[in-house]
C-alpha positions in Angstrom: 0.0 0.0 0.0 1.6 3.4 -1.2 2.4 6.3 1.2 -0.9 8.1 -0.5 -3.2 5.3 0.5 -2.1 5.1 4.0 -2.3 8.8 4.6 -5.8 8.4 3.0 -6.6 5.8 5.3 -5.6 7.1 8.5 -7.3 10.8 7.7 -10.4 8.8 6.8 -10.2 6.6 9.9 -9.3 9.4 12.1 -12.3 11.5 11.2 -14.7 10.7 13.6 -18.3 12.9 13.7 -16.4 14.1 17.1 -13.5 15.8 15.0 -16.3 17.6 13.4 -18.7 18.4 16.0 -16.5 18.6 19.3 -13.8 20.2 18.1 -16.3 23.6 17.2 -17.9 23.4 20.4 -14.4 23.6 22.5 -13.6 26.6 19.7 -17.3 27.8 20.9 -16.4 27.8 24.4 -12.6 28.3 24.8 -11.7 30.0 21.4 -9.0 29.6 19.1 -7.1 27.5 21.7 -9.5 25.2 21.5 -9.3 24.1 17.9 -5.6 23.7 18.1 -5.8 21.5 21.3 -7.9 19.7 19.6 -6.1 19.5 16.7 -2.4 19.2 18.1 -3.4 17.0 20.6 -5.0 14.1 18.3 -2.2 14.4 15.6 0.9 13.4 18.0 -0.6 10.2 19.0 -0.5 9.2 14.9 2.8 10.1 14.9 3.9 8.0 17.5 2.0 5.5 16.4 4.7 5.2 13.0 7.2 3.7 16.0 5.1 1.0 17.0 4.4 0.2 13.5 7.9 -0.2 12.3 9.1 -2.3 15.9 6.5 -4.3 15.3 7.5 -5.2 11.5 10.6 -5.7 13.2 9.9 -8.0 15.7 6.1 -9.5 14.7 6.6 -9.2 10.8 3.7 -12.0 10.7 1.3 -10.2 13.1 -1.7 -9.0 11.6 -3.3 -8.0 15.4 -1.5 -6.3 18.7 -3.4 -9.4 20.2 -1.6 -11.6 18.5 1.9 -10.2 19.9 0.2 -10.3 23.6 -1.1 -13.9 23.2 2.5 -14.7 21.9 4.4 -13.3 24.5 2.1 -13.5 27.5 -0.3 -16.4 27.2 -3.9 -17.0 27.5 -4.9 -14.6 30.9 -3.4 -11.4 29.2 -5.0 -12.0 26.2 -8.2 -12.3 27.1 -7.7 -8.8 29.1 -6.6 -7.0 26.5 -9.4 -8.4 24.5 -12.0 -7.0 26.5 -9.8 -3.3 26.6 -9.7 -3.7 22.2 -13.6 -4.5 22.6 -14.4 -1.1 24.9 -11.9 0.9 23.0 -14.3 -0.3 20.0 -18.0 0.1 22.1 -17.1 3.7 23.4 -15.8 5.2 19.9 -19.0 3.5 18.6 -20.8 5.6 21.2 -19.1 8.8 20.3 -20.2 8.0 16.3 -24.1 7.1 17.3 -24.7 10.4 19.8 -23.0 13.1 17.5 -24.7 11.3 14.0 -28.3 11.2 15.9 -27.7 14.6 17.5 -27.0 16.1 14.3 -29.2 14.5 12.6 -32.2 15.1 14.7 -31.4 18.9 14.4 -31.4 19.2 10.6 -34.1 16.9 9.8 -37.1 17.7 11.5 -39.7 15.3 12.8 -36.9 12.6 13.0 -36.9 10.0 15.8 -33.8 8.9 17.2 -35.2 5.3 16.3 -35.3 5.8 12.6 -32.2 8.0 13.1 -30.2 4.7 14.8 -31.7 2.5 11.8 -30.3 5.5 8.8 -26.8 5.4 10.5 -27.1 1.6 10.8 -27.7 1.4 7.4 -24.9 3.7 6.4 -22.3 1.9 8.3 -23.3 -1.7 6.4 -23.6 -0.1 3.6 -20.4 1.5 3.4 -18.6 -1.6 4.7 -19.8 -4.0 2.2 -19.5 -1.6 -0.7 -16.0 -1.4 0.5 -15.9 -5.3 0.0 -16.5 -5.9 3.8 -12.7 -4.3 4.2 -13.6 -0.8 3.7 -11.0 -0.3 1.3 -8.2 2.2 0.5 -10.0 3.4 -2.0 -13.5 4.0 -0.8 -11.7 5.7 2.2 -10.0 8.4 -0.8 -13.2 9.4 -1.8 -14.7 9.7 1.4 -11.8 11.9 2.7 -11.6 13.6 -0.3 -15.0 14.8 0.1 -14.7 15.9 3.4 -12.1 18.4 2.4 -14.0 19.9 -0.7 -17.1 20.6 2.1 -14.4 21.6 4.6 -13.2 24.0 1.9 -16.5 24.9 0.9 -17.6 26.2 5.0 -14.1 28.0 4.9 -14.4 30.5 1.8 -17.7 30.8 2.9 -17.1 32.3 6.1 -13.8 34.3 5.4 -14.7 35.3 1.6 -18.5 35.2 0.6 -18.4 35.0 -2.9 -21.5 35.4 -3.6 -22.3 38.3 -0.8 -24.8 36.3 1.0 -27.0 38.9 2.9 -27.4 35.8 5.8 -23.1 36.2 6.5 -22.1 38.6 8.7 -18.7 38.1 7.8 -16.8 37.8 4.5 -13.4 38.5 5.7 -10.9 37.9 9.0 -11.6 41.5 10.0 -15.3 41.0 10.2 -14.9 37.6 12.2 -12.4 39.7 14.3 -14.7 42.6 15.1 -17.1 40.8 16.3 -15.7 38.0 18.4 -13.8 41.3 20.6 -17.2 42.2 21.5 -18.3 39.1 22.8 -16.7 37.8 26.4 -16.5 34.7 27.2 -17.8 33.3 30.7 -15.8 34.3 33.9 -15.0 31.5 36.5 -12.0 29.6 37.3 -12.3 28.1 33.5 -12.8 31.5 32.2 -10.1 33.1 29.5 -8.3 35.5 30.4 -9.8 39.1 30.0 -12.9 37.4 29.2 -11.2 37.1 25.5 -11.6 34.2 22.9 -9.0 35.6 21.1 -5.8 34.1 24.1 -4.4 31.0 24.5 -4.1 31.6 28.6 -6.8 29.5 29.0 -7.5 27.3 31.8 -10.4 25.6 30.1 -8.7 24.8 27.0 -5.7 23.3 28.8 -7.3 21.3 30.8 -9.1 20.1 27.1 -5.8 19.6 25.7 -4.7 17.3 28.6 -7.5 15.0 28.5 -7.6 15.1 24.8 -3.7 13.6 24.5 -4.5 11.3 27.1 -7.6 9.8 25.8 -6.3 9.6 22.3 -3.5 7.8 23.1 -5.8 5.1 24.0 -8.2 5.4 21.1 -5.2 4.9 18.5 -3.4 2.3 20.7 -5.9 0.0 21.7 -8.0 0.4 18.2 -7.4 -2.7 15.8 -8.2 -0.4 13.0 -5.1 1.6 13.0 -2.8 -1.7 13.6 -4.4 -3.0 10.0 -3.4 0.2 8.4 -0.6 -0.2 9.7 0.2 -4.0 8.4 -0.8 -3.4 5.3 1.8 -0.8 4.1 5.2 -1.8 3.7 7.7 -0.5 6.7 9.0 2.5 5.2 5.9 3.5 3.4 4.1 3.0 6.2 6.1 4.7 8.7 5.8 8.2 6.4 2.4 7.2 6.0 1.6 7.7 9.9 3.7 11.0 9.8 2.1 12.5 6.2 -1.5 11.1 7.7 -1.4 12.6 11.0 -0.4 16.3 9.5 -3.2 16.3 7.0 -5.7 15.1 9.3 -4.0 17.9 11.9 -5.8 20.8 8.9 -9.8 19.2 9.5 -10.2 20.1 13.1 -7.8 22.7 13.0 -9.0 24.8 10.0 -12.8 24.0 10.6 -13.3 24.3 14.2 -11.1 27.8 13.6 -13.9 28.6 10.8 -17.1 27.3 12.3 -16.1 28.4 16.0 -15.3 31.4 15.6 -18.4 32.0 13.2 -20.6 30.6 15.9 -18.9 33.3 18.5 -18.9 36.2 15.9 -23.1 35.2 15.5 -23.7 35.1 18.9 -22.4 38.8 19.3 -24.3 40.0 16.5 -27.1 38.7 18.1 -26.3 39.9 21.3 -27.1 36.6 23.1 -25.7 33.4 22.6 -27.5 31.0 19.8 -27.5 27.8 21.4 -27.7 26.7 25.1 -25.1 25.0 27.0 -26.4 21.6 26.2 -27.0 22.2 23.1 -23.6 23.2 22.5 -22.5 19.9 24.4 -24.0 17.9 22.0 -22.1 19.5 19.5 -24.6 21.5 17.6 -22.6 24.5 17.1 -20.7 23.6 13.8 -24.6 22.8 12.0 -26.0 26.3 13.5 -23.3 28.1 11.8 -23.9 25.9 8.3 -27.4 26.5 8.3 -27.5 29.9 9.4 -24.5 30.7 7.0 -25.7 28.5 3.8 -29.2 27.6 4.6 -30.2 24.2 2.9 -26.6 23.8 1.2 -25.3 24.1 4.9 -27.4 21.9 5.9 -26.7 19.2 3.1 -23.0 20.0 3.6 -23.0 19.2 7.6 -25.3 16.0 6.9 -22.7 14.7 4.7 -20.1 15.1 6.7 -21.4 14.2 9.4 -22.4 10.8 7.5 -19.0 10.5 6.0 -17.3 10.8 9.4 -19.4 7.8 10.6 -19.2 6.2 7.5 -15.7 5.2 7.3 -15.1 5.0 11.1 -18.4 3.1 11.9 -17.0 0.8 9.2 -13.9 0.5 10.8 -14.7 0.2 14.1 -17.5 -2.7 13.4 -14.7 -4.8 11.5 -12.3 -4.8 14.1 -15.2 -6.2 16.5 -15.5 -8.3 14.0 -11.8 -9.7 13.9 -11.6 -9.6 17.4 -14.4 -12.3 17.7 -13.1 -14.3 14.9 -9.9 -14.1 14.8 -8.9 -13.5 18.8 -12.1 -15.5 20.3 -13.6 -17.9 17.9 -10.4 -18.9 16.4 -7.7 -18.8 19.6 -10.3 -20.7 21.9 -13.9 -22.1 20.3 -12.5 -23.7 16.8 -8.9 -23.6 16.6 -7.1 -25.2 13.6 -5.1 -27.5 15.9 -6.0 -27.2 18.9 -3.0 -28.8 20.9 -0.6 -26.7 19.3 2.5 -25.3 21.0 5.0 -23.0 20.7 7.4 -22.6 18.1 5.0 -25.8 15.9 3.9 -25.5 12.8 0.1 -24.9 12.7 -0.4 -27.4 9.0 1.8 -30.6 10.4 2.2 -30.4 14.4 5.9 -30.6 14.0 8.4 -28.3 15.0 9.5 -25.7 12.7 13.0 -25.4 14.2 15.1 -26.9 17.1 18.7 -29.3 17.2 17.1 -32.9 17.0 16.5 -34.9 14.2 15.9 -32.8 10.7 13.2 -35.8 10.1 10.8 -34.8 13.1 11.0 -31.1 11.7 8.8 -28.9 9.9 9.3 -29.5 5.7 5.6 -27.7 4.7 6.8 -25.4 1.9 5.5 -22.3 0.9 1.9 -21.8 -0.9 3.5 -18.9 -3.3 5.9 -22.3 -4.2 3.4 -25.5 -3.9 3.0 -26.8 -7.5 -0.2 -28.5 -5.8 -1.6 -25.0 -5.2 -1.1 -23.3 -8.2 -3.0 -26.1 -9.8 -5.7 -25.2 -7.4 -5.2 -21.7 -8.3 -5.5 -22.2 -12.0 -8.8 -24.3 -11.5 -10.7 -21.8 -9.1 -10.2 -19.1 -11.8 -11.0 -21.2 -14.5 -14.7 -21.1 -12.8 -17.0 -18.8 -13.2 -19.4 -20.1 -10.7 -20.0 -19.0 -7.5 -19.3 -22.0 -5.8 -15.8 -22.4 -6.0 -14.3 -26.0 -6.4 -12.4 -27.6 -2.9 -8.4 -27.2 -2.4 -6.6 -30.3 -3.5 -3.4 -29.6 -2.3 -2.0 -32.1 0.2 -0.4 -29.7 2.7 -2.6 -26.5 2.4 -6.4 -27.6 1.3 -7.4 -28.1 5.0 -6.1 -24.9 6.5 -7.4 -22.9 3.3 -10.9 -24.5 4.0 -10.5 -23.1 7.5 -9.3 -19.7 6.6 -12.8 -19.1 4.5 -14.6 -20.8 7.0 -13.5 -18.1 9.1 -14.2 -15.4 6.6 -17.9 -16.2 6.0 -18.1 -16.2 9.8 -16.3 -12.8 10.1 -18.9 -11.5 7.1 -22.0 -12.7 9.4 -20.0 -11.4 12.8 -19.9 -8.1 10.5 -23.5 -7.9 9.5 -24.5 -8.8 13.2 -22.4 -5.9 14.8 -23.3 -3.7 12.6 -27.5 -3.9 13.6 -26.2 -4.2 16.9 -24.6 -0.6 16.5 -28.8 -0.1 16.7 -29.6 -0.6 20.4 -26.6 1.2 21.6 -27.3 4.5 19.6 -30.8 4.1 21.5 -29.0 3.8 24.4 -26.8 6.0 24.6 -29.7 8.4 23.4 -32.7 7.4 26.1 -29.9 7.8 29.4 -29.0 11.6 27.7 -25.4 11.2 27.4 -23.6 13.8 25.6 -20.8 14.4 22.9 -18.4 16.2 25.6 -19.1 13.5 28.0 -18.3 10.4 26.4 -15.4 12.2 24.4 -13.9 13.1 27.8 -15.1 9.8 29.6 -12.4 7.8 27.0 -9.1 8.3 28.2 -10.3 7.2 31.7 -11.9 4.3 30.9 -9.0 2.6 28.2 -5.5 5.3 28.6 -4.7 2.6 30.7 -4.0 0.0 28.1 -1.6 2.6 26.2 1.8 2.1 28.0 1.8 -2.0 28.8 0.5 -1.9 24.8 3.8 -0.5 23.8 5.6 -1.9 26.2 4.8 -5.7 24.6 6.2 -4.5 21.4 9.3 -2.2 22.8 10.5 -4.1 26.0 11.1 -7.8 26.0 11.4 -7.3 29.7 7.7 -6.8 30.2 5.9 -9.9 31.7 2.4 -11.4 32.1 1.5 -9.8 35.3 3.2 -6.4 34.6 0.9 -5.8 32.2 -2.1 -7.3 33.5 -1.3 -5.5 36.4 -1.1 -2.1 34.7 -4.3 -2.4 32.5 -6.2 -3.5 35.2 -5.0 -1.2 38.1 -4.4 2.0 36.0 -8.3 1.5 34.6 -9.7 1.2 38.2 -7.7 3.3 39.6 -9.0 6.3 36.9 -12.6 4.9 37.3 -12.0 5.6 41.3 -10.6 8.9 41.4 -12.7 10.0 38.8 -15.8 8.9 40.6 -14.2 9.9 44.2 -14.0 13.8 43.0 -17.4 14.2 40.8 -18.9 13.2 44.4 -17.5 16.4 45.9 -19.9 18.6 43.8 -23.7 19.4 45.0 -25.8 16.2 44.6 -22.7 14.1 44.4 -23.5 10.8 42.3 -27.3 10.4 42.0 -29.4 9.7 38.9 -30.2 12.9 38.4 -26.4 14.9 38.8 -24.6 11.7 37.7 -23.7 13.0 33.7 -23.4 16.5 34.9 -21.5 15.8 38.1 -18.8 13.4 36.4 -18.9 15.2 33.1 -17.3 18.3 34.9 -14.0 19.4 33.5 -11.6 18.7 36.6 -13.0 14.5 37.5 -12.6 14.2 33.9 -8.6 15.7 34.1 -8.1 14.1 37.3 -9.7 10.2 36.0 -7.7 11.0 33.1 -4.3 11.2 34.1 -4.4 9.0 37.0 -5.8 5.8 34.5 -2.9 6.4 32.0 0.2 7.4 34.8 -1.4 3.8 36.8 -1.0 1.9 33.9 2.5 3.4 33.4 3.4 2.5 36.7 2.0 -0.3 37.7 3.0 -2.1 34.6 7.0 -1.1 35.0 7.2 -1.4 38.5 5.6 -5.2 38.6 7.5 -6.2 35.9 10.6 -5.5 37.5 9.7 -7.0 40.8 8.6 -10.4 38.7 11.8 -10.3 36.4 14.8 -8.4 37.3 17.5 -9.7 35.5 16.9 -11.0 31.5 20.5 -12.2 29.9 20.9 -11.0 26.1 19.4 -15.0 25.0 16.7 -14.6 27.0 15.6 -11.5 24.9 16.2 -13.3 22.0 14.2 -15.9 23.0 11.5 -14.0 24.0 11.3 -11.8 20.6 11.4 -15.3 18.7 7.8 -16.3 20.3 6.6 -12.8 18.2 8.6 -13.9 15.5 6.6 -17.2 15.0 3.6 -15.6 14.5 3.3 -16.5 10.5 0.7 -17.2 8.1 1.7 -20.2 6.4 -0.2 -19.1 3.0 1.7 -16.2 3.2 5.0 -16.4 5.0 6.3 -12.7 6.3 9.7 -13.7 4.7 7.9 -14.0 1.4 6.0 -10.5 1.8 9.3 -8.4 3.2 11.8 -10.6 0.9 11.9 -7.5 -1.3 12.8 -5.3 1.5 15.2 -8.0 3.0 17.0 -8.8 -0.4 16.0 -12.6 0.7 16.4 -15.3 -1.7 13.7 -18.0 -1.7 13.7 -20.4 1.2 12.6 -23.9 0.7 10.3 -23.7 3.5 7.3 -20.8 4.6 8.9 -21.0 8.1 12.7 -20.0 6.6 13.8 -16.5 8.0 16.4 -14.5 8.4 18.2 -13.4 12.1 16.3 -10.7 14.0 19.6 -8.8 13.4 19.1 -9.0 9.3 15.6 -7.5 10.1 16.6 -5.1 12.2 19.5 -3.3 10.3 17.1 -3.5 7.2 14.7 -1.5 8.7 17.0 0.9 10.5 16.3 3.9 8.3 12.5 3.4 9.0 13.2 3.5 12.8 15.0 6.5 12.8 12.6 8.1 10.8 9.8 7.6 13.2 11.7 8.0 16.7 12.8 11.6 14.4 9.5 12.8 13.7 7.8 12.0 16.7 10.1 13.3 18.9 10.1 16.5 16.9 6.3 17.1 16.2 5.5 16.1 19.9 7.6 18.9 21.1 6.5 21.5 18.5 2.8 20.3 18.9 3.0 20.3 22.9 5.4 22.7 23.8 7.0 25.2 20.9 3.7 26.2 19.5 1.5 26.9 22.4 4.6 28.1 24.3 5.1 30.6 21.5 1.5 31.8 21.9 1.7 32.5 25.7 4.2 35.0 24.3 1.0 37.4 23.7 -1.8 37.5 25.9 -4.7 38.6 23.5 -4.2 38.6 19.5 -5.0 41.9 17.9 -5.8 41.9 14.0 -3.0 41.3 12.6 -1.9 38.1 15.0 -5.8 36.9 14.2 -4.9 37.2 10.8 -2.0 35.7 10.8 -3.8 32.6 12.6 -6.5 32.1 10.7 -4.7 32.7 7.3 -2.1 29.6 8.6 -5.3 27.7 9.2 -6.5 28.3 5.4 -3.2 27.2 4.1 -2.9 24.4 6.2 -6.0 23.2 5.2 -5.9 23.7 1.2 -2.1 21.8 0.9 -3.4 19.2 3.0 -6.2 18.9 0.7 -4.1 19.2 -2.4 -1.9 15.8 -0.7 -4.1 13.9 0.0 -6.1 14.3 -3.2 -3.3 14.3 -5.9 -0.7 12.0 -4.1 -2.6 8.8 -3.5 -4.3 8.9 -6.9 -0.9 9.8 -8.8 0.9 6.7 -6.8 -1.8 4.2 -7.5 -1.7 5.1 -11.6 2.1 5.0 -11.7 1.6 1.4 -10.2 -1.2 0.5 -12.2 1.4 1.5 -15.5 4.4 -0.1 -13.7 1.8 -3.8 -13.3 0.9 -3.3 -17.1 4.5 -3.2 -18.4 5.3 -6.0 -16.5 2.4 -8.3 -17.4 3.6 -7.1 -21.3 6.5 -8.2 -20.5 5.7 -11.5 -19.3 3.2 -11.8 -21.9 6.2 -11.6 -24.5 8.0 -14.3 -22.8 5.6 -16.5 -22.7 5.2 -16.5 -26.6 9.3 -17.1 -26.8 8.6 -20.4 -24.9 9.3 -19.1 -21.4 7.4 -19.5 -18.5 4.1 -18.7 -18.1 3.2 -15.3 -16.3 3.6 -16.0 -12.3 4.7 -19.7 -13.2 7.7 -18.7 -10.9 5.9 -18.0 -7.6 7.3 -14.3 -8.9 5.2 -11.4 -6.6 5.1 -7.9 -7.3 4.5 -6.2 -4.3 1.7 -8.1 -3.2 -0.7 -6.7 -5.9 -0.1 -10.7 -8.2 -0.5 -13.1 -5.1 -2.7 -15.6 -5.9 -3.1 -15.9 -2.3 -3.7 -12.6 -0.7 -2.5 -11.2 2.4 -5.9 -9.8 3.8 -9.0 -8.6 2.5 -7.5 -5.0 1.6 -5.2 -7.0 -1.1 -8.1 -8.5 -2.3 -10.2 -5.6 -3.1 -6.2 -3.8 -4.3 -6.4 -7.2 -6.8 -10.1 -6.9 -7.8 -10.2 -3.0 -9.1 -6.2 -3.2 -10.6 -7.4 -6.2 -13.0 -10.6 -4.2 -13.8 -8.4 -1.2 -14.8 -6.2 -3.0 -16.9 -8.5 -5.4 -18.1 -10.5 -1.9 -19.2 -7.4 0.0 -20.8 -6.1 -3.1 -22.6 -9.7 -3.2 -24.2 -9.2 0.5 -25.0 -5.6 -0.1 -26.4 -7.2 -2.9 -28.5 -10.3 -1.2 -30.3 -7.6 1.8 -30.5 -5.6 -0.8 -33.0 
């Protein structure tokens, strides 16, 4: 998967209807700090992210899960806990998706129940997923993101230009937006801005915001199975710059539109003299469609609805396949109907034997590789020769059984899909009938999974970590959170009663408090009892432990096969051949460095060089406002420019690089040579008669259909 594609991906992924609709209500409330919190504290996690992608090529290149590297390493117990952590990480972002699409959508449409309004964003979400062949491709996630910019673009000229001198905007240029937001103050309190001014970055409200909006996210990206996939399915480099490249165009969508829309919601509120929407209305994130529909009227509207829909599009999709996996592929496969269910360590999963040790070469592992089997590519050959829908059975002797199983478990994961996806019904109803909130469950994240985020890394970064470490910082961090943040939302007048409950524990200070204690628990906890439970670990014994993660292989598609390109490999005679962890390493130095690099570097601009630089002025006059708002444009329009010119120029130069080849082969073929792919040859995944995972499948599908299409072109052309 190209650099384009990833980026695409992770924007796509990363625009939840929360980016959209909370990040104008903290602009609403704590001005332009708040959009750049937002903003700056949701891009550093992506970044960081890139590291854990590249050590975990390095030392897992056959992992397709983080639950994979926890069950290798720790064992049944921790696996199943960090299941249940993946599963809430999934169930709360779910939440945030249903309350801000039924909010919105209850406010545009009129006469709209939130039943038939849970059934619409049902129906989006399966929708979406199996037009994106139940894989919610690359490609259906370009589109999608590329529309959110053009609307994203569309609000901004609107607001700051007014081509075509709507009488309903007030505004029209920076100036205008800037004269009236100086004559509106915002509240006073121990929150309050400075000098009552939206226009200063000395606020307490927003700070306390950006805290709990790094700490949260760190747990959203870490503990979601979505961003691991993207992550698998680029190669290490690519992928690596496709983290960095994603995280600072997605940085432009909160950034330039909650700049836009919040500050147009504040400059309409002081025209009006009193402010538009009430403080729960402008918790459930309403703030960004009042300033569409007042601004734009029915295009507004249409432009909110859709991307508001897009947002849950592509995440809902996301979010319901990785529930999905998890239950197949970490539940139903690991424990209910395993393959082989006896199997132990370092034994290969088709024959029972051992795939390396020093005892007799006879009692070891000889499988050999499906991209080599002759036996398969006769079954290759005689699949595609059909053009039924029942395909016929796998003949091979050493791979039929286990490529029976591995569709078995695909039509369950379709079903699992479908299933989740209605079930995404009674939880938007709900969330909806006990009156939760945007702000709420946005803020309730962090505390509730943060805690996961350090033992997470630790399992791919520290071959130290142990069993209970972890357990014991997932575990104690979250309860430890849940406590404190229940302990102080008590404190306030009507303490934790039915009635106070989602005010009382939705207040800003619990929510910083549950916040930080969860994640700095987790942190401790884990690296404290690890040490106490394993002190000393010899150099072999690391080894030894990185080689369990090393063992996790598909033997239909061997990680030495995919990365043999990378490696320089030559062919081994069996899937389980690989090279030392030290080859691996030093091939994939440059993609390390490049990741500690940039997230060292955009973690201290984005947490401490920017905003340190604003405290430098207390309140921006016109020409600071101007200077900040005309950053946001330009932000916004080259991030749109990327991410819709780079992804579609890479996948056309490999479309025309796959052509030239197959000519090629085609040309041997007629001097007598081998057939096209007779050789087991790959080119970079996109040929593999077996592929990787459903992404590859879909990247297959649409590449054959293009050239399939400009080949017929070429030929009527002749």
């Amino acid at each position: 998967v190209s650099i384009g594609l990833t980026a695409t991906t992770i924007v796509s992924q990363w625009t939840w209807s929360a980016t959209l609709l909370q990040s104008s209500t903290v602009a609403s409330k704590y001005g332009i700090s708040g959009p750049y919190w937002y903003a700056g504290g949701a891009t550093i996690q992506i970044i960081i992210f890139s590291i854990l992608s590249i050590m975990l090529k390095t030392r897992a290149p056959g992992a397709k899960t983080f639950l994979q590297v926890i069950k290798a390493r720790f064992g049944k117990r921790t696996h199943l806990v960090f299941c249940t952590f993946a599963f809430f990480t999934n169930l709360i972002v779910m939440m945030s998706l249903t309350i801000a699409g039924t909010a919105v959508l209850n406010s545009l449409v009129s006469d709209l129940s939130p039943e038939a309004a849970a059934m619409l964003l049902a129906a989006v979400i399966g929708g979406y997923t199996l037009i994106g062949g139940l894989g919610a491709t690359f490609y259906v996630s370009y589109f999608n993101t590329a529309l959110i910019f053009v609307l994203i673009l569309m609000l901004v000229v609107e607001v700051f230009y007014n081509p075509f001198e709507n009488p309903e905007n007030p505004f029209g240029s920076s100036e205008a937006v800037f004269d009236f937001i100086t004559c509106w103050k915002s509240p006073e309190g121990d929150m309050g801005n400075k000098g009552g001014s939206y226009l200063t970055f000395f606020s307490p409200g927003g700070l306390v915001f950006g805290i709990v909006n790094i700490v949260g996210n760190f747990g959203t990206v870490f503990c979601d199975q979505a961003y691991w996939q993207s992550s698998v399915a680029a190669k290490p480099l690519q992928g690596v710059w496709g983290f960095i490249s994603g995280g600072l165009t997605w940085f432009a969508i909160p950034f330039t539109l909650a700049t836009t829309m919040g500050m147009a919601y504040l400059g309409l509120s002081s025209a009006q003299g009193a402010p538009m929407l009430s403080d729960e209305d402008v918790s459930r994130g309403l703030a960004a469609p009042l300033v569409a529909q007042k601004l734009l009227g029915n295009t507004g509207e249409y432009a909110m609805l859709f991307l508001i829909l897009m947002a849950v599009m592509s995440t809902g999709s996301a979010e319901v396949i990785a529930v999905a996996s998890i239950v197949i592929y970490d539940v139903y496969q690991a424990y209910l109907c395993p393959f082989r269910p006896n199997i132990q360590d370092g034994q290969c999963i088709l024959c029972g034997k051992f795939m390396r040790g020093k005892g007799d070469s006879a009692d070891l592992c000889e499988c050999p590789s499906a991209t080599h089997c002759k036996e398969c590519k006769v079954d290759t050959e005689a699949r595609a020769k059909c053009d039924g829908i029942v395909k016929p059975h796998y003949t091979c002797s050493v791979h039929a059984e286990f490529k029976e199983y591995q569709e078995h478990l695909l039509n369950y994961k379709n079903w699992c899909i479908v299933i989740c996806t209605f079930l995404s019904i009674p939880l938007c109803l709900f969330c909806w009938a006990v009156n939760l909130n945007l702000a709420w469950t946005y803020y309730f994240t962090g505390i509730l999974i943060s805690s996961s985020v350090v033992p997470i890394a630790l399992s791919i970064l520290w071959a130290r970590a142990t069993a209970t470490g972890v357990i014991a910082g997932v575990v104690g961090g979250c309860i430890c959170g849940l406590s404190s943040w229940l302990y102080y939302a008590s404190s306030f007048e009507g303490g934790l009663s039915a009635a106070t409950f989602v005010k009382n524990t939705g207040e800003e200070m619990p929510m910083l408090v549950g916040n930080i204690v969860s994640i700095g628990g987790g942190a401790v906890f884990s690296i404290i009892v690890t040490f106490c439970t394993r002190w000393k670990m010899t150099k072999e014994d690391e080894e030894m432990e990185w080689e369990k993660t090393r063992d996790i292989d598909n033997p239909l598609s061997p990680w030495v096969q995919v990365y043999k390109g990378e490696l320089n490999l030559e062919d081994g005679e069996n899937f389980h051949d690989r090279p030392p962890l030290e080859i691996v390493i030093r091939k994939f130095r440059a993609a390390k460095i490049t990741a500690y690099i940039a997230a060292v570097s955009f973690t201290l601009l984005f947490v401490c060089i920017w905003p340190g630089s604003m405290l430098s002025t207390d309140v921006l006059n016109l020409t600071q406002f101007n200077t900040w708002t005309t950053m946001s444009k330009i932000w916004a329009f080259i991030a749109a420019a990327f991410i819709i010119i780079m992804p579609f120029f890479q996948e056309v130069r490999a479309i025309m690089r796959q052509m030239v080849k197959n000519k090629e082969d085609a040309l041997r073929s007629h001097d007598g040579s081998t057939q096209p792919l007779a050789n087991g040859a790959v080119n970079n995944g996109f040929s593999s008669s077996t592929p990787r995972n459903k992404h590859e499948y879909i990247f297959q599908r649409i590449r054959h259909v293009i050239r399939r299409f400009l080949n017929h072109l070429r030929g009527t052309t002749q």
